[in-house]
Each structure stands twice: as C-alpha cells, then as structure tokens.
N, C-alpha and C positions, 0 to 999 in steps of 0.2 A: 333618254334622260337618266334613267339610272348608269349609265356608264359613267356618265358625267359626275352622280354625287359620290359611285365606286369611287372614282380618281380623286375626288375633293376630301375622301374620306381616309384614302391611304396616304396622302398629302400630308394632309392632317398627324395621321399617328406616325409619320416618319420627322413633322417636325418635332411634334412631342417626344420623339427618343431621344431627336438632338437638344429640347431644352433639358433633360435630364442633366445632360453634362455642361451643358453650355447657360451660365446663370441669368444672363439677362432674357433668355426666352422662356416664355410660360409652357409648364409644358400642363396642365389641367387643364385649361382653356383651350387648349389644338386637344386634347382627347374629348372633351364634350362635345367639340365640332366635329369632329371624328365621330361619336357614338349619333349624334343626330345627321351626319350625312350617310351613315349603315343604316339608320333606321330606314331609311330613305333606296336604299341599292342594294345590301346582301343582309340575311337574316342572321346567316353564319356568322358574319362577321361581328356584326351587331353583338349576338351573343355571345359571342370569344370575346369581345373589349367589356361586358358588362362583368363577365366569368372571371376575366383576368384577376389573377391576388394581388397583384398591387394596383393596375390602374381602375379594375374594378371598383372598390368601394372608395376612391375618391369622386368617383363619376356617382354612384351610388349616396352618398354624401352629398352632393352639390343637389343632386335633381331632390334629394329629399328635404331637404330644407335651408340650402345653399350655407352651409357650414364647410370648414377646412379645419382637420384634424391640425390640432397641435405641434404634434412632428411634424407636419410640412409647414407648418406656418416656421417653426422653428428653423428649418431646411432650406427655406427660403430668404430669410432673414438673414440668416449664415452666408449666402449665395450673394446676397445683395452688398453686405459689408465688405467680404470678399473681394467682389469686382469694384468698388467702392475705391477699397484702399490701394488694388492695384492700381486703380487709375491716378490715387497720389502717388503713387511711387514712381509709376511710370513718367509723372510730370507731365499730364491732361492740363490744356491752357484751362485758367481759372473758368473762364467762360461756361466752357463744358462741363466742367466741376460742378455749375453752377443747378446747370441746368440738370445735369445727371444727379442732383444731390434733389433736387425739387421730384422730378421724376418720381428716382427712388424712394423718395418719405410717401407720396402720392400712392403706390405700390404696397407701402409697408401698410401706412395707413387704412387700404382697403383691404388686406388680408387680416391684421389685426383686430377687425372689426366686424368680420363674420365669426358666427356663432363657429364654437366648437361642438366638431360629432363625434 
C-alpha cells in the first residue's frame, strides 16, 4: 500500500509544479495531497515537502490555520485574470465565458476569504 500513496504522492507534486506555470491548476491543493500521501509512504519525503522554502510554509499555513499568504492570493488572482482575458481575446464562445467567469469568481471568492498568514 505505501507504494501506492508513493506514486499518488509524486503525482501529486508533479502536478503541483505544473500548476505553478499553468494558471488554471492549483498548485496548493496537489502539495497538501502530496504532503498527506508522504505522510502515509516516505518519511523523507514527507519531510523534504514540509522543509521545502517555498512549498513548505504554504503547506505549513493551510494545516495551521487554513490561511493563504497574501502574495499568493495576489499571484493567483493575477493568474486567474490572466487566463480570463486570454480567453476574450482568443474569442471563447460566450457560453464558456460564462461559465469560466462563474468558476473563476467561485475561486476568487474562496481564496479571498481565507484568513491571511
């Protein structure tokens, strides 16, 4: 079984590197599922993703009191308008507009609304 949460775990932090660049994937949310499937399969690992300088204390932030630093909220927000406006320019049928504008407010809305650390 721990092979199992290993692989769900590297899973995990390799999507997380790709939402770094890529704005509509979270990448907080695949590192906490990453820190809770090491807890689970490698200790090392576990502790390398806690130790990390940057992914560390947003993990270290969420399990403490489920806050997101300012700069990422900011970061995110940036990211979100971003792909937003590309999708007008690109000329996304209204529809999807629609829907990706619901979404993303849904998004904004629950990161603006956790405490800052």
């Amino acid at each position: 079984m721990r092979i199992i949460w290993l692989i769900c775990g590297l899973s995990c932090v390799a999507l997380a590197l790709i939402g770094v660049v890529l704005p509509l994937l979270p990448t907080v949310p695949f590192l906490l599922l990453a820190a809770f499937c090491f807890a689970r399969s490698s200790e090392r690992l576990h502790d390398w993703l806690l130790a990390h300088k940057t992914f560390g204390p947003m993990i270290e932030d969420w399990n403490s009191n489920g806050a997101i630093r300012p700069s990422a909220k900011r970061a995110a927000t940036l990211s979100i308008v971003l792909v937003f406006g590309i999708s007008l320019v690109v000329g996304v049928k209204t529809t999807v507009l629609v829907i990706q504008m619901v979404v993303l407010s849904a998004v904004l809305f629950f990161i603006w609304t956790r405490p800052n650390s």
